[in-house]
C-alpha positions in Angstrom: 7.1 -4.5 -20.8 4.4 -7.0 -19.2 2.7 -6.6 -16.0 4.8 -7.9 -13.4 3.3 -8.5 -9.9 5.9 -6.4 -8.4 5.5 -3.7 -10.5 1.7 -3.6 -10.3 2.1 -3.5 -6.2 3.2 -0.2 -6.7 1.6 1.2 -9.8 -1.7 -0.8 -9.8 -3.3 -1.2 -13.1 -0.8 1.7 -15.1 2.7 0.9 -15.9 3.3 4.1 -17.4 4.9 5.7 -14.2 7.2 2.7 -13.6 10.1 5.1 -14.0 9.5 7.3 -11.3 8.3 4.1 -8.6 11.6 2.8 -9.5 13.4 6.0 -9.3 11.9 6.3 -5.9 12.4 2.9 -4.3 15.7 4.0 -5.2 15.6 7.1 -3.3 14.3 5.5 0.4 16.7 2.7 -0.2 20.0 5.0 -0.1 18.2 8.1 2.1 19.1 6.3 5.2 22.5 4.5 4.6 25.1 7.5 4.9 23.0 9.8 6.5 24.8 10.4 9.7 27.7 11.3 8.2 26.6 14.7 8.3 25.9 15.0 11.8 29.1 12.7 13.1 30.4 15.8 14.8 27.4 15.7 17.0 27.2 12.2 18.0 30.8 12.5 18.8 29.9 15.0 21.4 26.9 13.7 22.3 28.2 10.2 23.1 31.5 11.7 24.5 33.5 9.2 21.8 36.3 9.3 19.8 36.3 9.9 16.0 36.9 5.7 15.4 33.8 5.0 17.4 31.6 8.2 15.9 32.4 6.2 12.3 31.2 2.9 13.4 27.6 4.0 13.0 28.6 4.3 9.4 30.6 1.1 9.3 27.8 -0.5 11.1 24.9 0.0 8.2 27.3 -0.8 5.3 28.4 -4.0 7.5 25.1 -5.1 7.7 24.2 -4.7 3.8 26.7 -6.6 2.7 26.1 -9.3 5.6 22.9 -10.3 4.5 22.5 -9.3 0.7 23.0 -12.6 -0.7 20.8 -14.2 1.9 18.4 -11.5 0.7 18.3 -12.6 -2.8 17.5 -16.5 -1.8 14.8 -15.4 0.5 13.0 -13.1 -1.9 13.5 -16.3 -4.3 11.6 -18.1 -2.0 8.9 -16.6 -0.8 8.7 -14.0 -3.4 9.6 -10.3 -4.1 7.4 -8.8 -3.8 6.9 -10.3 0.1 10.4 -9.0 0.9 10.1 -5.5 -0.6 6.8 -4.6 1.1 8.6 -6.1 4.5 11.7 -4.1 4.2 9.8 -1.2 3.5 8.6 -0.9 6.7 11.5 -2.3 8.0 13.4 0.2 7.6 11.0 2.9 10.1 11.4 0.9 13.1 15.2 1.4 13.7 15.2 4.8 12.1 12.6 6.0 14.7 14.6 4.5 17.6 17.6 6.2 16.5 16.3 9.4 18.5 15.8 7.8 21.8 19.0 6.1 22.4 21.1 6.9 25.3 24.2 4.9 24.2 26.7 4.6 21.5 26.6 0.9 21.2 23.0 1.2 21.4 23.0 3.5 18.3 25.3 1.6 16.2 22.9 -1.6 16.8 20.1 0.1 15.3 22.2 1.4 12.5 23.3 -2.1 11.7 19.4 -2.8 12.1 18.7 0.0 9.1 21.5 -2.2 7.1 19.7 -5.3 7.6 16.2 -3.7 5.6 18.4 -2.0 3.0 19.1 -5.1 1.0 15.5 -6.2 0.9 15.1 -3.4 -1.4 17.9 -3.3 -3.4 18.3 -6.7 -4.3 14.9 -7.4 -4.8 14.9 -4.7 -7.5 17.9 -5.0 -9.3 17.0 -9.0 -9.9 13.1 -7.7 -11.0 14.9 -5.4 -13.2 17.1 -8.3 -14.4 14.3 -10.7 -15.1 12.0 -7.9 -16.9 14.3 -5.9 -19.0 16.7 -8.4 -20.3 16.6 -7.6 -23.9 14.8 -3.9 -23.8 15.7 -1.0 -21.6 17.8 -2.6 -18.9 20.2 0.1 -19.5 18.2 2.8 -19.0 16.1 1.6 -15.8 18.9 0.9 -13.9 20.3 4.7 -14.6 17.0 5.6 -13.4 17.6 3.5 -10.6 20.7 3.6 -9.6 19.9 8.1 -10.1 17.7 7.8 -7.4 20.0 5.9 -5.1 22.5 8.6 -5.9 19.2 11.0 -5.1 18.6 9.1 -1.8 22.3 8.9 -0.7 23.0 13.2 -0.9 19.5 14.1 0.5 20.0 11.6 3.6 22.9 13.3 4.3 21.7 17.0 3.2 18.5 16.6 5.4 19.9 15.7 8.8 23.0 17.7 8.5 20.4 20.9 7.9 17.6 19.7 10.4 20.5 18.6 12.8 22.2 22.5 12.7 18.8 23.6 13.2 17.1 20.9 15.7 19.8 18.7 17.1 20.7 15.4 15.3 18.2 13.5 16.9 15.6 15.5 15.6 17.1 14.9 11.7 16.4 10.9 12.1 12.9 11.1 13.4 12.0 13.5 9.9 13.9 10.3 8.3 11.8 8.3 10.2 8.5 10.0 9.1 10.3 9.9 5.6 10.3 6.2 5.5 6.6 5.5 6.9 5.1 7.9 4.0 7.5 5.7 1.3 5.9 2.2 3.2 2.3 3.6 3.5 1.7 4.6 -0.3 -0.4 1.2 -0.6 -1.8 1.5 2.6 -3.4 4.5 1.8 -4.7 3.0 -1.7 -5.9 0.4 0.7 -7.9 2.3 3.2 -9.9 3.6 0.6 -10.5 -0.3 -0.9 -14.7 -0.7 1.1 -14.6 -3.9 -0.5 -11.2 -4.9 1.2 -12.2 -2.7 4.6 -15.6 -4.5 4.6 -13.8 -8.3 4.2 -11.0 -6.7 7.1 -14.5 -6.1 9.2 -15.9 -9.6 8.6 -12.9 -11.1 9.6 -13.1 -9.2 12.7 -16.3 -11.2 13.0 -15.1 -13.8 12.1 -12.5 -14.6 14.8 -15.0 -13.1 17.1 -17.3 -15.5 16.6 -14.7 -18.8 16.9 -12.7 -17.5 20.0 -15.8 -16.2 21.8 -17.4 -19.9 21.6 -14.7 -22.0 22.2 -13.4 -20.1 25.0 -16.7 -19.7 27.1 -18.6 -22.9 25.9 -15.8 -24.8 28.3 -17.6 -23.6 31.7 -20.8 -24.1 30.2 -19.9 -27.6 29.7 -18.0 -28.6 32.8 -21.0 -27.3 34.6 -24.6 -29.2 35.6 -26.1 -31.2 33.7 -22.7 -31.6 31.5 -20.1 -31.9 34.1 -17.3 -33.0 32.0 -13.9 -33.7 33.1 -10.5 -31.3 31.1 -9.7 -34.6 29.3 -13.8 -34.3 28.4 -13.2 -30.8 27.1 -10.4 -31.6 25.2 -12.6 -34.2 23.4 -15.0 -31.8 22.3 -12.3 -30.0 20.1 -12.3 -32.8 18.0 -15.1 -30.6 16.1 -12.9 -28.9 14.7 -11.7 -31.8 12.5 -14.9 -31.8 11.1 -13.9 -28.3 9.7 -11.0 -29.7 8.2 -12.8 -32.2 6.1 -15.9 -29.6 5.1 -13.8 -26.6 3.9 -11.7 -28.3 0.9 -14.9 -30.0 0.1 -16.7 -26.9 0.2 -14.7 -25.0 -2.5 -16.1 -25.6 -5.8 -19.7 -25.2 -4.2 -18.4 -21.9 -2.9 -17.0 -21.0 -6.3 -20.5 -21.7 -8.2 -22.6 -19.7 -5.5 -20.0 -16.7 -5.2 -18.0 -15.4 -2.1 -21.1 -13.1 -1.5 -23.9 -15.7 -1.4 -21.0 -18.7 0.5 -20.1 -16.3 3.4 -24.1 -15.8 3.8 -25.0 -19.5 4.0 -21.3 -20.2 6.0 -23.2 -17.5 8.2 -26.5 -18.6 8.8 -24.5 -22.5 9.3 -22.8 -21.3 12.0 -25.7 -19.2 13.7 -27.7 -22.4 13.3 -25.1 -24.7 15.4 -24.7 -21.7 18.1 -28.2 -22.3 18.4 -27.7 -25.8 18.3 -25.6 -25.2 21.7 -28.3 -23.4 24.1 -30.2 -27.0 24.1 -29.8 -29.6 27.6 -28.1 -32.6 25.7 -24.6 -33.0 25.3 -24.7 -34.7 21.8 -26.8 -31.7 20.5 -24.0 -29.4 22.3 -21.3 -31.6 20.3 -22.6 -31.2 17.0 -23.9 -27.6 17.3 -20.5 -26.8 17.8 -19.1 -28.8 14.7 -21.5 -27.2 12.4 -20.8 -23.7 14.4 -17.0 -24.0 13.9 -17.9 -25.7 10.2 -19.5 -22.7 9.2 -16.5 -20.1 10.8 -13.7 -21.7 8.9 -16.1 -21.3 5.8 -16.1 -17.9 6.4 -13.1 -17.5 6.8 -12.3 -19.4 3.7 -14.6 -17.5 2.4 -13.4 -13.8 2.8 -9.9 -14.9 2.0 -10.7 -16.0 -1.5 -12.8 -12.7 -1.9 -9.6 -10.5 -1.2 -7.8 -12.4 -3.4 -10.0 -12.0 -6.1 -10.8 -8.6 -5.7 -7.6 -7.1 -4.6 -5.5 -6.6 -8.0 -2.9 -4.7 -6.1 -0.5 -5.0 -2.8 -1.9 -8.5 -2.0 0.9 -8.7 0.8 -0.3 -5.8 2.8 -3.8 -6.3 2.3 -3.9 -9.8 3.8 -2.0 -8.7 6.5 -4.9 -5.8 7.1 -6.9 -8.6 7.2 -5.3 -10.1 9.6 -4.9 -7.8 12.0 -8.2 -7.1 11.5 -9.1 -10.6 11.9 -7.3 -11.3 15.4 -8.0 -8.4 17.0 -11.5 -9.9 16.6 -10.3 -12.7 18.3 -9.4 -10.6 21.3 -12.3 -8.4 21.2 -14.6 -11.8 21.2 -12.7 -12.9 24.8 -13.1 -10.0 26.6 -16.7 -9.5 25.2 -18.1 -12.5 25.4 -16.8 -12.8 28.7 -18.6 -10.3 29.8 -21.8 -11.3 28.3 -21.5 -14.8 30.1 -20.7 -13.3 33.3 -23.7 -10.9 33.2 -26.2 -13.8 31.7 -24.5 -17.3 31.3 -24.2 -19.3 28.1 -27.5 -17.7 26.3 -25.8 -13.8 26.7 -22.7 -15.4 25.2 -24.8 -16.6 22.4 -26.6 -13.8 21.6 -23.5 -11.7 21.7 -21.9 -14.0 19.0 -24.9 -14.5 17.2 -25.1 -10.3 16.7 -21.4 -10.2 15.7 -22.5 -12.7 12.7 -25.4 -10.9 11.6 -23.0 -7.6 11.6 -21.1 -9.7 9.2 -24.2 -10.8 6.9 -25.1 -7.2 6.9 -21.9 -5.7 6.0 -21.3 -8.3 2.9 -24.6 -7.2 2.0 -24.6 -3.5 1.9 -20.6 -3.8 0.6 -20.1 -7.1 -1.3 -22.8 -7.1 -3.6 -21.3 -7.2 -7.0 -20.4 -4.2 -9.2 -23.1 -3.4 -11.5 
């Protein structure tokens, strides 16, 4: 069997425990599907409703996975696998964890239909991985393993919240469902939070953003102030520096593959320290261009620390570009609010040396973190 990407998301560099991952995706696909049909009585008192509207909530999920399975299998075509697996994965939690909080019965056969909606991005997505890598050798035998831990998944939904629901109340049984289907999600994320490479590149991306949204936000009433005084229609000029970032980073990329990701996001570093800089002088021209090499040497970065998580993440590439961005634009929300309050406390020079810091933090933590493995 070769490496497939999908395979590896789960298993990183071993193959030999595919079984089991594919017995369990199995499992959390099918744990959630029937599992209120144990507790039906309950809802059916709880809700006040009639046996008919009590089985919707089953009718509902089952509805929904047949609805949009064959959508399901041209998106995953599309914009790949392994893309679609990771999102359903999660997917699934949301409605599942809502489930207890509902007050209605219409409101609770919604977020059935919702749980529906996530199942197919598992299922489908398998079973055509397991048709395209085990067409002449074992097809037979991992779809029994599959399809034994959809058969695994479907009796323990039910056992689970008709036991916990005797015991705790039914709404009690989806929120241990709900927990169930967060651990199944997070089993990369953990392998992820212990990647310092990836944690350090989710930190200078935090810097990153920082940096960009802190300048252009606060450099605007610097410059419509004395000596600058430019008009909204000026200020909207000056953005045309950015289209000087467009034209440096494709340029930039063999250089950036010769030097390294390391030694690039240093020198994208100091550039954009050295056109921050650029900005604390009197002249509007020197402004101009200090902040076309400043935002020059951002997108660099940025560039930059993308490329180095590609590279050095082997394993659930999905979910650790989406730590990085989260990372990466709540640095772009930490930079308005403090920036802001460095250029309310001491003008346009506190909001340069507060941006200035958050690159050095950068340049220090690709130093102590990204040096290459000896």
């Amino acid at each position: 069997m070769r490496d497939h990407p999908l395979l590896l998301f789960f298993l990183g560099d071993g193959v030999q425990v595919s079984r089991p991952i594919v017995w369990l995706i199995g499992f959390f696909a099918f744990l959630n599907v029937y599992s209120i049909q144990a507790v039906l009585p309950m809802v059916m008192t709880d809700f006040a409703a009639t046996p008919l509207q009590a089985g919707l909530t089953v009718g509902a999920t089952v509805l929904a996975v047949g609805l949009i399975s064959p959508f399901m299998g041209m998106l995953s075509d599309a914009v790949g696998r392994k893309n679609v697996l990771t999102v359903s994965l999660f997917a699934m939690t949301l409605p599942t964890a809502l489930i207890p909080l509902t007050h209605s019965l219409n409101a609770l056969i919604a977020l059935r239909f919702l749980q529906g909606l996530a199942v197919p991005g598992i299922v489908v997505v398998l079973i055509a991985y397991l048709g395209e890598e085990f067409r002449s050798n074992g097809m037979a035998r991992m779809t029994a393993i599959y399809v034994g831990g959809t058969v695994m998944g479907g009796f323990c939904g039910r056992f689970i919240t008709g036991h916990v629901g005797h015991w705790l109340g039914w709404r009690s049984a989806f929120v241990l469902l709900a927990v169930m289907n967060l651990a199944g999600g997070l089993h990369m994320l953990w392998r992820h939070l212990h990647n310092q490479r990836l944690l350090a590149s989710c930190a200078v991306g935090f810097c990153v953003l920082f940096s960009l949204v802190g300048t252009f936000t606060y450099v605007n009433f610097l410059l419509v102030a004395a000596p600058f005084q430019l008009s909204a229609a000026g200020l909207a000029n000056v953005f045309a520096v950015y289209l000087v970032g467009v034209l440096v980073t494709p340029l930039a990329a063999r250089p950036m593959e010769r030097l390294g990701f390391m030694k690039a996001l240093l020198w994208a570093l100091a550039t954009s320290a050295a056109g921050l800089l650029l900005t604390l002088a009197p002249n509007l021209w020197v402004v101009i261009v200090g902040l076309a090499v400043c935002a020059s040497g951002v997108f660099l970065c940025q560039s930059a620390t993308i490329s180095a998580i590609s590279t050095n993440v082997t394993e659930g590439r999905s979910l650790a570009t989406g730590l990085y961005y989260m990372s990466y634009y709540a640095g772009g929300a930490a930079g308005t609010w403090v920036v802001g309050l460095a250029f309310e406390g001491w003008g346009w020079s506190g909001s340069v040396a507060t941006i200035a810091g958050a690159q050095a933090l950068a340049a220090m933590i690709v130093l102590l973190i990204w040096r290459p493995r000896t």
